[in-house]
C-alpha positions as CSV (number, residue, x, y, z in Angstrom):
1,X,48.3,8.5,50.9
2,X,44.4,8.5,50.1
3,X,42.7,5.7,51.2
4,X,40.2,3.8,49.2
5,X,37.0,4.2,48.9
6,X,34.8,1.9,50.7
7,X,32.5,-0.9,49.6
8,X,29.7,1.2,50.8
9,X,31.4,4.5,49.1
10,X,31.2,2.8,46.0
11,X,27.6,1.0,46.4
12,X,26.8,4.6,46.5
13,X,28.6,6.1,43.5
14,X,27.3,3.5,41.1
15,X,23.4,3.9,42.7
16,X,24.1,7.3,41.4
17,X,25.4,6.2,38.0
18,X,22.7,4.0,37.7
19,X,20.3,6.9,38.7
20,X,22.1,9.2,36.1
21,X,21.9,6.0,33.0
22,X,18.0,5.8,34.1
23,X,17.2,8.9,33.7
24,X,19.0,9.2,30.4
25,X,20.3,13.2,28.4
26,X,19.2,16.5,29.5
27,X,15.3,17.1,30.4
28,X,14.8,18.9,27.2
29,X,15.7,16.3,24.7
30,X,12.4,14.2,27.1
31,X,11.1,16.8,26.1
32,X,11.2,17.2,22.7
33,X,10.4,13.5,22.7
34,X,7.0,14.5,24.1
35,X,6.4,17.0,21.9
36,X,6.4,14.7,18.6
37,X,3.8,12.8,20.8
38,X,6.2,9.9,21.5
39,X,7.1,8.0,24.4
40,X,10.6,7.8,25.7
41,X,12.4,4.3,25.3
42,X,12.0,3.5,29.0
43,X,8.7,4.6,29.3
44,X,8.0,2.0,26.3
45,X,9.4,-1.0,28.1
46,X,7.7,-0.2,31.7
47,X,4.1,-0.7,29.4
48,X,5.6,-3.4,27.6
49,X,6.8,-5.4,30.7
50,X,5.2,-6.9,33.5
51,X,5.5,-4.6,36.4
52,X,9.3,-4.3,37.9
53,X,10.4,-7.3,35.9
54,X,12.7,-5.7,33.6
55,X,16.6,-6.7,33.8
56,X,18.9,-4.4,31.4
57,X,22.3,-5.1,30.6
58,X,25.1,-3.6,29.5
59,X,23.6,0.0,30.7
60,X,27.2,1.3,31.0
61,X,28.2,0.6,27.8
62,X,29.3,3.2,25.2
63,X,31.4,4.0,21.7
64,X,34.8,4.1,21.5
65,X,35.0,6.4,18.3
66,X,37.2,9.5,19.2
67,X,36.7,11.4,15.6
68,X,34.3,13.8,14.6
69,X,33.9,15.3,18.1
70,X,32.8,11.9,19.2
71,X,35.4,11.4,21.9
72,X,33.5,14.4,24.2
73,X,30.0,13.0,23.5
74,X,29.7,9.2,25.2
75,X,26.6,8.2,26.5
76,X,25.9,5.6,28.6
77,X,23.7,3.1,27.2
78,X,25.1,4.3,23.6
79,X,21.6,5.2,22.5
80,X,20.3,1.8,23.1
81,X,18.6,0.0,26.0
82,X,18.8,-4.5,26.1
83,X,17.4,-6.8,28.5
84,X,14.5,-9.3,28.9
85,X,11.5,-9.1,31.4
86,X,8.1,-10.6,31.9
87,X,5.0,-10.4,29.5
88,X,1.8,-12.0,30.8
89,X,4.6,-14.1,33.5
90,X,6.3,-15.4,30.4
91,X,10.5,-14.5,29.5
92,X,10.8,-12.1,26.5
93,X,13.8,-10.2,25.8
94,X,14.0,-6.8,23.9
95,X,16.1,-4.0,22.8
96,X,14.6,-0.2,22.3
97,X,15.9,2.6,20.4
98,X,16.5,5.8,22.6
99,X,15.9,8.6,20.3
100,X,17.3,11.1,22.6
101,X,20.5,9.7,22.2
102,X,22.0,10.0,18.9
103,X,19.0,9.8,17.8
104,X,18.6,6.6,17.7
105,X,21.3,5.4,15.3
106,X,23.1,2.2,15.1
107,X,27.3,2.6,16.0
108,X,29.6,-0.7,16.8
109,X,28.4,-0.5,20.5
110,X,24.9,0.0,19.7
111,X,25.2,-3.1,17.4
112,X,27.2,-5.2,19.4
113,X,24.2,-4.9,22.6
114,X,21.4,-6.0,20.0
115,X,23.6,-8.8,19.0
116,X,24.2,-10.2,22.3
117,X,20.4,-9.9,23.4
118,X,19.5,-11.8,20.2
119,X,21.9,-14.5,20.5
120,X,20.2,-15.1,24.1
121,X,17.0,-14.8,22.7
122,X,17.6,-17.3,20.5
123,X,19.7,-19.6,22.9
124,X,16.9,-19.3,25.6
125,X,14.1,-20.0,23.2
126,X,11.9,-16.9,24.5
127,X,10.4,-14.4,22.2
128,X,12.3,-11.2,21.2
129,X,10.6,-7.4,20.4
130,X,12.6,-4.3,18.6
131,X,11.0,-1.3,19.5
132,X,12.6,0.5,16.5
133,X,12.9,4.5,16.8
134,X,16.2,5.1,15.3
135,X,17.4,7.3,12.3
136,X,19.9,4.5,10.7
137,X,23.5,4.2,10.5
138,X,25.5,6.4,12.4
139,X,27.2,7.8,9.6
140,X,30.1,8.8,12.2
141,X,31.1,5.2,12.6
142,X,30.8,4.5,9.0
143,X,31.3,0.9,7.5
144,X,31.4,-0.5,11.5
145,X,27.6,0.9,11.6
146,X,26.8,-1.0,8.5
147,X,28.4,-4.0,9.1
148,X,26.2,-3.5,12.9
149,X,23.0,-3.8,10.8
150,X,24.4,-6.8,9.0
151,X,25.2,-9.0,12.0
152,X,21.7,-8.2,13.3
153,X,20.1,-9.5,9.8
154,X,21.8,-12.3,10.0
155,X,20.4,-13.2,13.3
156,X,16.9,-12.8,12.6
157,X,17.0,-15.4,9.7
158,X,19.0,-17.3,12.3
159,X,15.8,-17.1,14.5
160,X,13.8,-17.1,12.1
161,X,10.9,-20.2,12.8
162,X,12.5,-20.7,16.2
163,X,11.7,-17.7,18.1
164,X,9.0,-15.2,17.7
165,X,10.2,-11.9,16.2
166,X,8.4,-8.9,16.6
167,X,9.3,-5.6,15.4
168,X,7.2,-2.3,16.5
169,X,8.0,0.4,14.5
170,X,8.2,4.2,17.0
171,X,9.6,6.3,14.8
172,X,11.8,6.7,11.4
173,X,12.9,3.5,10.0
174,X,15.4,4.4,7.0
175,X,17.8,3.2,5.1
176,X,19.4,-0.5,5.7
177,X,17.4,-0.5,9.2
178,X,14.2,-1.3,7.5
179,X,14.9,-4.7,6.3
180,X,15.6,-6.0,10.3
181,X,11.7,-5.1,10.3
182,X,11.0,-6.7,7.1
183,X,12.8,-10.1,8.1
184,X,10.6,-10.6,11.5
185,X,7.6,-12.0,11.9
186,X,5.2,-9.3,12.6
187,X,5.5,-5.4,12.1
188,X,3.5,-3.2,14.4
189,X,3.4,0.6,13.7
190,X,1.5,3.7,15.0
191,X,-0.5,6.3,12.9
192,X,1.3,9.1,12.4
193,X,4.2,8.3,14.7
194,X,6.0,5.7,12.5
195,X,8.1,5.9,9.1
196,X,9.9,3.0,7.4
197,X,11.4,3.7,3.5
198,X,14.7,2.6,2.2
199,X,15.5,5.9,0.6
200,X,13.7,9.0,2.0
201,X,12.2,12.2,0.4
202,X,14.6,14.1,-0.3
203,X,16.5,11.6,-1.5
204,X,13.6,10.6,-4.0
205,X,13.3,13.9,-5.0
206,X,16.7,14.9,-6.0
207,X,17.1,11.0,-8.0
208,X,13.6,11.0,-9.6
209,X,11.8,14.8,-9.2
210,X,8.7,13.2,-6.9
211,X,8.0,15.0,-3.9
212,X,6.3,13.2,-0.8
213,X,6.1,13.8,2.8
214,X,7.2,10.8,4.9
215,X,4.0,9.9,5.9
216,X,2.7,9.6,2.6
217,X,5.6,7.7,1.5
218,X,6.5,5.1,4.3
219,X,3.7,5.7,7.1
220,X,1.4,3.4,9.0
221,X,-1.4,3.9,6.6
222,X,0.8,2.9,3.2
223,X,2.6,0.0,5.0
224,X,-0.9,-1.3,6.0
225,X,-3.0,-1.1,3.2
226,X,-0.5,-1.1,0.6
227,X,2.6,-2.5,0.9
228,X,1.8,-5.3,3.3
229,X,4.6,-3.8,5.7
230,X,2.6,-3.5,8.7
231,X,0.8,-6.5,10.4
232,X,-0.5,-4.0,13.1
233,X,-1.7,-0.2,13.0
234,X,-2.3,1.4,15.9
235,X,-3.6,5.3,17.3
236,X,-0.8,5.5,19.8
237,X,1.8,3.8,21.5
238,X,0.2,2.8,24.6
239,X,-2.7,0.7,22.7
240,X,0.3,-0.3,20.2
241,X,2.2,-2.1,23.4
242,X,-1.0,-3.7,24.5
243,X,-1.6,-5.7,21.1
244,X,2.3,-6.7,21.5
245,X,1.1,-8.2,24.9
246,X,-2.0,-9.7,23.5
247,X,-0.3,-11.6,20.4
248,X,2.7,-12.4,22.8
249,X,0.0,-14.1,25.1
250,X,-1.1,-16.2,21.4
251,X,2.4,-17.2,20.8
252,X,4.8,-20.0,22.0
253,X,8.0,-19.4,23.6
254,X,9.8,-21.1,20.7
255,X,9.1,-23.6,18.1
256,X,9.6,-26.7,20.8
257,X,7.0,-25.2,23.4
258,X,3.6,-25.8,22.2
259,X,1.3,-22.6,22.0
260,X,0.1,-21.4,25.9
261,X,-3.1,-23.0,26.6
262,X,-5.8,-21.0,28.8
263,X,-8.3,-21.5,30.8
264,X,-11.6,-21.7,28.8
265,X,-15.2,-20.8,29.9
266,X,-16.9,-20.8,27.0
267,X,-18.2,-24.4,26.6
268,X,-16.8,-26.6,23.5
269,X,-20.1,-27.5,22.7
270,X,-21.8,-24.3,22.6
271,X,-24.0,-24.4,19.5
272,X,-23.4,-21.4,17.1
273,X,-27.4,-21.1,15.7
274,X,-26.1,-17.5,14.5
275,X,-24.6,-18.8,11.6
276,X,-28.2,-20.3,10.3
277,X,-29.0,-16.6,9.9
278,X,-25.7,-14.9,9.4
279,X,-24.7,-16.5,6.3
280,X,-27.0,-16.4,3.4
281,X,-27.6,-19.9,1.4
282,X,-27.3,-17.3,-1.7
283,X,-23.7,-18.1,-2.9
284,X,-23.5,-14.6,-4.8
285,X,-25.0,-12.4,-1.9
286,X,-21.9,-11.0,0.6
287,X,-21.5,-11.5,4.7
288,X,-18.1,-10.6,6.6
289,X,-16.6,-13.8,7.4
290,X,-15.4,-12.1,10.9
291,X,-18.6,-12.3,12.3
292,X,-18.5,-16.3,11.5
293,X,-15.3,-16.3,13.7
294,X,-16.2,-14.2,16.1
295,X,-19.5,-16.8,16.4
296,X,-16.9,-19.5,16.6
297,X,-14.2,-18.6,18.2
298,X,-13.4,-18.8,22.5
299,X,-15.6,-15.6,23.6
300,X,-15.8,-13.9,20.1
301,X,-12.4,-12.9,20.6
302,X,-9.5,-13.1,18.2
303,X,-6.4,-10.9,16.8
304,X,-6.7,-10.1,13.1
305,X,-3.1,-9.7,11.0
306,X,-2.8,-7.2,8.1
307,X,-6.5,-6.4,8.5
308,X,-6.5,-3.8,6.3
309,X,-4.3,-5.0,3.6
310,X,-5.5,-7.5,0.7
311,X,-8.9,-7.5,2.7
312,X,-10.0,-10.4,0.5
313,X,-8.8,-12.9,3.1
314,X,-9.2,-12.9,6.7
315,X,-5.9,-14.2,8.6
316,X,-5.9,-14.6,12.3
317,X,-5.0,-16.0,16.0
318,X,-7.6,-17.0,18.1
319,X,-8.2,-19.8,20.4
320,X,-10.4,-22.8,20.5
321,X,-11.5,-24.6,23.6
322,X,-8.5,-22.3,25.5
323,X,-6.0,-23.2,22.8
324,X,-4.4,-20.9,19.7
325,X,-5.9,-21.7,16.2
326,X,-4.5,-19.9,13.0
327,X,-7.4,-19.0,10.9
328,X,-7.3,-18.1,6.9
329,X,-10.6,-17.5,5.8
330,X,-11.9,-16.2,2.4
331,X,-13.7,-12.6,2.5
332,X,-16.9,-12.3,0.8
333,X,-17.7,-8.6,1.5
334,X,-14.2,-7.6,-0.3
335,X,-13.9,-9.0,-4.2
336,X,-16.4,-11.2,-3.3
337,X,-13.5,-13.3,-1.4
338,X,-11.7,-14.4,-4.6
339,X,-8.0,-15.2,-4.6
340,X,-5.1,-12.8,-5.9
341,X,-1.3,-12.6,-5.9
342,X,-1.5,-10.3,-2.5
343,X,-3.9,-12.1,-0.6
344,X,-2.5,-15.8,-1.6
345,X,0.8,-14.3,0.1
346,X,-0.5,-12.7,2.9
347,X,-2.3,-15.8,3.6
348,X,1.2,-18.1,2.6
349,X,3.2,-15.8,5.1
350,X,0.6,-16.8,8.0
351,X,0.3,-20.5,7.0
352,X,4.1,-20.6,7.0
353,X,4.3,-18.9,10.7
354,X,1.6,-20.8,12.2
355,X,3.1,-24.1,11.2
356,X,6.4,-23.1,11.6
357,X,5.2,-22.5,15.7
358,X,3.3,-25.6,16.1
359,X,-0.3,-23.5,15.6
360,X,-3.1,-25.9,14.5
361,X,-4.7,-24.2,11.3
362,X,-8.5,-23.6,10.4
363,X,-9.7,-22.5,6.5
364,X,-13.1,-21.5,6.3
365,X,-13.7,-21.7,2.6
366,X,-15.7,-19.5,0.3
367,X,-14.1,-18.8,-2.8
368,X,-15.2,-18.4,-6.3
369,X,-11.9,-18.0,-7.9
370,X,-8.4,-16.2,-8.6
371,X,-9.1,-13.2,-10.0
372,X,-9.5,-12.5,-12.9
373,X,-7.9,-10.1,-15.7
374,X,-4.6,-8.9,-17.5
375,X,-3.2,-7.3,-14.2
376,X,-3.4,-10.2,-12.4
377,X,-1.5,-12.6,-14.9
378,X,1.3,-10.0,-15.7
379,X,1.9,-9.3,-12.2
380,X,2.9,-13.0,-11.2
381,X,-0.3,-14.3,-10.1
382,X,0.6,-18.0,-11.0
383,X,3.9,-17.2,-8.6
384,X,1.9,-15.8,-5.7
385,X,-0.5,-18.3,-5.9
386,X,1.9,-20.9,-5.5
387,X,3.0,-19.4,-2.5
388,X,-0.1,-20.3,-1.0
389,X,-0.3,-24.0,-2.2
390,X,3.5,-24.3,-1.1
391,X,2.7,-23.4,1.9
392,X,0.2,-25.7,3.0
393,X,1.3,-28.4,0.9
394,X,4.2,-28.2,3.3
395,X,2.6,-27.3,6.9
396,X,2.8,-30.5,9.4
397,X,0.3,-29.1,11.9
398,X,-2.9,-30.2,12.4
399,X,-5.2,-28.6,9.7
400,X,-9.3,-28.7,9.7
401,X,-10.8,-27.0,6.5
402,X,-14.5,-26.4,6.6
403,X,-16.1,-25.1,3.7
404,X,-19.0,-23.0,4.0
405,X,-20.3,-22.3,0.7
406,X,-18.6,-22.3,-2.6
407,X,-15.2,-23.4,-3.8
408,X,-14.3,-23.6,-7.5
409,X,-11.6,-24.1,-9.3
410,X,-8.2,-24.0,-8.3
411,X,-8.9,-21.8,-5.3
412,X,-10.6,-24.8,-3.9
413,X,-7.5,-26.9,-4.2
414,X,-5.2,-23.9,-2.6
415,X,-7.3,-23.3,0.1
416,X,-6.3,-26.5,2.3
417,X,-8.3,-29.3,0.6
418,X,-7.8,-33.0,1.4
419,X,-5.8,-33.0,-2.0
420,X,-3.0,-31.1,-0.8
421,X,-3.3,-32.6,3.0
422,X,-5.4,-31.6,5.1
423,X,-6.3,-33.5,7.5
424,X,-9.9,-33.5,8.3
425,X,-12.5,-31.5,5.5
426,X,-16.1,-30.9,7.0
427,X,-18.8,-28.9,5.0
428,X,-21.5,-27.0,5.4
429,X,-25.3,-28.4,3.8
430,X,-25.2,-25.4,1.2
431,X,-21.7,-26.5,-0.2
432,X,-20.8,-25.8,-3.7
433,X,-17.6,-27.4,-4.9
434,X,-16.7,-27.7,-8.5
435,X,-14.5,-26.6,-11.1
436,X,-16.8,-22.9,-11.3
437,X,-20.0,-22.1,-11.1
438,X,-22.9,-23.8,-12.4
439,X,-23.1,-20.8,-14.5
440,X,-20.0,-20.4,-16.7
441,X,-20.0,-24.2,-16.9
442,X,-23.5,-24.4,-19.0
443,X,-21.9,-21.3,-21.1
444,X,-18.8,-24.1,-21.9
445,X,-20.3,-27.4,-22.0
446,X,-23.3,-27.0,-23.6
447,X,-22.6,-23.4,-25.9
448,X,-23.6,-25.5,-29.1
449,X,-26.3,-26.7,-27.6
450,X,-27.8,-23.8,-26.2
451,X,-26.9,-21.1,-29.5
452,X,-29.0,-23.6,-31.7
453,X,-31.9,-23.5,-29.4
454,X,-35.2,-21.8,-30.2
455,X,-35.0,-20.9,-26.9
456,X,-31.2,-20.1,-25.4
457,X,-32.1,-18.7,-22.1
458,X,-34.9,-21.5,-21.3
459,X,-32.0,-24.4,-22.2
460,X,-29.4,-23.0,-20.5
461,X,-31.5,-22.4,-17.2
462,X,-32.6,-26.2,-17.7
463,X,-28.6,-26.8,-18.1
464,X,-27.4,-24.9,-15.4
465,X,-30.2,-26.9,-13.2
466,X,-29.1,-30.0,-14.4
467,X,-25.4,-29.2,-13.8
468,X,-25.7,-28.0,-10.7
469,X,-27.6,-31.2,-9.6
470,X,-25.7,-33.6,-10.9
471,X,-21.9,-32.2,-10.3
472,X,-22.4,-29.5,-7.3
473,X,-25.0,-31.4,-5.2
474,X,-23.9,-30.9,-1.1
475,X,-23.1,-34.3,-1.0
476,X,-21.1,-35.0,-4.2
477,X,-17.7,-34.4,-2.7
478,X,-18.7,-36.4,0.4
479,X,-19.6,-39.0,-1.6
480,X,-15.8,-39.2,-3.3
481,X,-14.1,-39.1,0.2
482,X,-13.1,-35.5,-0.4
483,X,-15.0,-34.1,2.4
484,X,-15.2,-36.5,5.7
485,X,-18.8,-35.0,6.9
486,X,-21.6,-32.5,5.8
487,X,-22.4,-31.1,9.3
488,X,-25.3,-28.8,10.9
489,X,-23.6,-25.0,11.0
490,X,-24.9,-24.5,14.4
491,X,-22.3,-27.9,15.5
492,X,-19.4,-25.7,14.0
493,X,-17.9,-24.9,17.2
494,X,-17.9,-28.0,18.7
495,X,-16.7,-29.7,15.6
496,X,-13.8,-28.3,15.1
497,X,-12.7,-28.6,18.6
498,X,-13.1,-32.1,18.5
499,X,-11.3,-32.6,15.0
500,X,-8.4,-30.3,16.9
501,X,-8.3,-32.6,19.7
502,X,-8.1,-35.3,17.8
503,X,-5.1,-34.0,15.9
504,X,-2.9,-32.9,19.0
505,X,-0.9,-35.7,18.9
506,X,-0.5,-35.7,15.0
507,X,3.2,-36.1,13.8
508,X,4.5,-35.8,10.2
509,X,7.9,-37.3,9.5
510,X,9.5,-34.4,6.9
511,X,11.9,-35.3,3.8
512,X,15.6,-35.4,4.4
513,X,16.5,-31.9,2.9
514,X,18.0,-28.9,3.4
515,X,15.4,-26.9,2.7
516,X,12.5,-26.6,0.0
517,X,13.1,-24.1,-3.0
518,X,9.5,-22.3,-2.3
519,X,8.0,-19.9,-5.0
520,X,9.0,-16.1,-4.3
């Protein structure tokens, strides 16, 4: 009779099988990996983690299916690797597509491991990143692979404003897999690397008689500047994972831990005399409003989302005296940094995240406007904007607004005034708030006036004085309580890290509702 193997015999064997799961199919399919200029799954998580602080589990797993040849092809790991390490010392937990197997497609199994790592995500309270490189369902498994991408949907609105979600798109992103993507909180994807469509181009083709590549029709470019997809582009994947650490190092754990606080050695009271010169008293003449955060901001630093899509406002993390700020800011050097249906939501989207995670928000105001025109109205401007207002008319965390130049019309009451809540309003001495512009008010209030003139163009520059002295003053909405101080620009800094500080401690008792019914 054989004996059993030893303990140490079979320490041995599964160093071996853990060597063989490691180092994943045959060299060649590596290799082909390489050649599309992608990394492998494994080489994604050792840039994503800490160093030697990953933990995977369930690395032996694999199918059960025994049709379609299936039965002679079980892979450990089933084409999928779970587990949680360290990102700047801080627990995040992660799945990642491994294109070599399968290529990347979701079976039961597959499923099954990203369900488990998102329910202890989620029961934890630490962050979780997809690192998405799959083709879709595997069509071998059939309605077992689509109900997999249903139990993972069904988590992330579980998590949904209690966990960061992160997706970062590797590769193709077809099919039912693209709305996992679409449901988290931030979408990073990498030039010429990364597809995500629902149906793909031969599909489109043979439905409607369009032909497109997939670049042109779901790639990093399109999702960024047009469809609002991407949050993050990025050259390649190694720069791609280092803005995954960065905005991980901007974001709580969960949405009981407040945001990581840093050291800071950039002094709260540093005066910011740059703005004096960077901004030009001129309400009609342009300046990029990133330079004014960069001025303000801890360092110059901060971490713009969607920069390249609805470029008329400015969204983005940053930190304040060591601490995370959001920031919406209007964008005069694109449309002249009026309001439309895509960047009201891009901006709602942020507002909602940032208050959903306890991040204090900051609006630097400059708006003339929504924007104008037929286009505008027809596509659901009214909806979008309301997005906007819903959204800050609902945020609890602290909120500073500090209007630089102009604000008219309704885009002055979206963009966080103390009407809708916020909580302290500062403004700079060349503020112009009012229902529009001096302008287009003469043109209305005093048109009779001015067509029976002798002279039109000398009464209405005498009206539009008058106007704008008597209703647009700096001080006329200080004067009504509207905004709580007309401040210096060069005391921005240091005034918005006191009204912050103030406001740590803020708490807003919340209706006794299910939920809101919010504008989509």
């Amino acid at each position: 009779m054989r004996a059993q193997p030893s303990l140490r015999e079979r320490t041995a064997e599964l160093a071996a099988l853990r060597q063989q799961v490691h180092e994943g199919p045959q060299a060649q399919a590596t290799a082909a990996q390489h050649a599309k200029g992608k990394l492998t799954a494994r080489e994604r998580i050792d840039i994503l983690f800490d160093k030697d602080t990953f933990t995977e589990v369930e690395a032996l797993r694999r199918h059960r299916v025994t049709g379609f040849s299936m039965a002679e092809r079980r892979p450990y790991t089933d084409g999928v690797i779970t587990g949680w390490g360290l990102v700047h010392g801080r627990r995040v937990f992660a799945y990642a597509h491994d294109f070599r197997i399968f290529g990347g497609t979701l079976g039961e199994a597959h499923a099954e491991k990203i369900h488990k790592i998102m329910d202890m995500a989620d029961s934890v309270g630490a962050p979780l990143v997809g690192l998405c490189d799959g083709a879709g369902a595997r069509i071998q498994e059939g309605v077992s692979a689509l109900a997999g991408y249903g139990g993972i949907f069904r988590r992330n609105v579980r998590s949904s404003g209690v966990i960061p979600q992160i997706s970062v798109i590797l590769g193709p992103c077809a099919g039912g897999a693209a709305y996992s993507p679409a449901l988290t909180d931030f979408v990073f994807m990498v030039r010429e690397t990364s597809q995500m469509f629902i149906t793909g181009p031969d599909v489109i083709k043979a439905v409607t008689g369009e032909e497109i590549t997939q670049e042109g029709l779901g790639g990093a470019d399109v999702h960024s500047t047009r469809t609002g997809v991407a949050s993050f582009v990025s050259d390649d994947e190694e720069s791609c994972m280092e803005d995954v650490r960065y905005l991980l190092s901007l974001l709580p754990s969960n949405n009981r831990e407040v945001p990581p606080v840093v050291r800071c050695d950039d002094p709260p009271h540093r005066r910011t005399e740059q703005l004096l010169d960077l901004v030009p008293a001129n309400p009609a003449l342009p300046y990029d409003v990133r330079e004014v955060i960069a001025a303000v901001m801890d360092d110059g630093d901060f971490m713009e989302v969607h920069e390249q899509w609805a470029t008329n406002v400015v969204c983005a993390l940053a930190r304040l005296d060591g601490r995370p700020v959001g920031i919406v800011a209007n964008q005069p050097v694109s449309l002249a940094g009026v309001l439309d249906s895509s960047s009201a939501e891009k901006a709602a989207r942020f507002v909602q995240f940032c208050d959903a995670f306890g991040i204090p928000l900051v609006t630097l105001v400059d708006v003339p406007g929504f924007l104008p025109g037929i286009d505008q109205e027809h596509g659901g401007v009214i909806r979008h904007g309301a997005k906007l207002l819903y959204a800050y008319c609902n945020a609890t965390v602290p909120r500073v607004q500090l209007i630089m130049r102009k604000a008219y019309g309704g885009a002055y009451i979206v963009m966080d005034s103390r009407s809708i809540g916020t909580d302290i309003s500062l403004a700079w001495p060349v503020n112009e708030i009012a229902v529009m512009g001096a302008e287009g008010a003469a043109n209305i209030v005093f048109r009779r006036e001015i067509a029976a003139a002798d002279d039109p163009a000398a009464i209405r520059q005498q009206r539009i004085k008058e106007y704008r002295e008597e209703l647009m003053h700096p001080y006329y909405a200080a004067e009504r309580g509207l905004v709580d101080d007309v401040i210096d620009p060069a005391e921005t800094r240091s005034r918005l890290i006191n009204a912050l500080e103030t406001l740590r401690s803020k708490y807003t008792p919340v209706p006794n509702r299910k939920h809101g019914n919010q504008p989509q």
